[in-house]
Every structure is written in structure tokens, then in C-alpha cells.
C-alpha positions as CSV (number, residue, x, y, z in Angstrom):
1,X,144.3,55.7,131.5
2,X,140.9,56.4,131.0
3,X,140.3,56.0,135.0
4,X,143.3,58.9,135.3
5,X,142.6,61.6,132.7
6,X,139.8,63.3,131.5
7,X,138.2,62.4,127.7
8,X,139.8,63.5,124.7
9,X,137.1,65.2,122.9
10,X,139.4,65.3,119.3
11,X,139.7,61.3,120.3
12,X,138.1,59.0,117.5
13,X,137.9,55.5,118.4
14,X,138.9,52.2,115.8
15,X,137.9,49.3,116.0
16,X,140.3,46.9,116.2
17,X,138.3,43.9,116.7
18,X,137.9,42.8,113.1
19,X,140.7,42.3,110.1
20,X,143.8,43.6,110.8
21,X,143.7,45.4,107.2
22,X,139.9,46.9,108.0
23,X,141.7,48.8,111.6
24,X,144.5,49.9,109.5
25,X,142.2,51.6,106.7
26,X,139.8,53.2,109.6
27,X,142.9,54.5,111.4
28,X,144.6,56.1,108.2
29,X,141.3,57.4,107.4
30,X,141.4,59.1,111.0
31,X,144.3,60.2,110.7
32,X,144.5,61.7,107.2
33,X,143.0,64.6,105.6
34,X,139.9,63.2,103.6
35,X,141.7,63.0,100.0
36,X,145.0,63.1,100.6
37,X,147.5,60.3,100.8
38,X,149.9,62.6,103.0
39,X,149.6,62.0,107.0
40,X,149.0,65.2,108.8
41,X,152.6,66.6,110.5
42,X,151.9,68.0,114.1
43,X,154.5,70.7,114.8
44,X,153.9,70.7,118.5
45,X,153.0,67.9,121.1
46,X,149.5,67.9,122.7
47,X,151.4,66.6,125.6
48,X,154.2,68.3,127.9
49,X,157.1,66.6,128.9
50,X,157.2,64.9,132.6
């Protein structure tokens, strides 16, 4: 994918290398507002249909 489309500058990368616990927390942390225990709702895809 990365040889096809350009970079995702909102993009944050996890590593998923280590515990399987460790990549859950560092994704959730990406993912939710610093705080809160809710996961953000998007609305609208960043993405249109093919």
C-alpha cells in the first residue's frame, strides 16, 4: 500500500512488535482523546467508495 498511495500525514504508527497488551494500550491511546475513555466517532469516511 505504501508503494501505491501517498503518506498519511494524520498516520501514527504502533508498534506491534512487543506484548500484545503494550500495542493495544499505544493504539487506544492513538486513537482516543487524551482523558477520555470514549473512542472518537468519525461521521464521514476519509475514504470514497470504489
Amino acid at each position: 500500500m505504501a508503494a501505491r498511495e501517498p503518506p498519511w500525514p494524520e498516520a501514527i504508527a504502533v508498534d506491534t512488535s512487543g506484548p500484545l497488551d503494550s500495542a493495544v494500550a499505544r493504539a487506544l491511546t492513538a486513537v482516543r482523546p487524551w482523558g477520555s475513555s470514549q473512542a472518537p466517532v468519525f461521521r464521514r469516511p476519509y475514504m470514497e467508495p470504489d
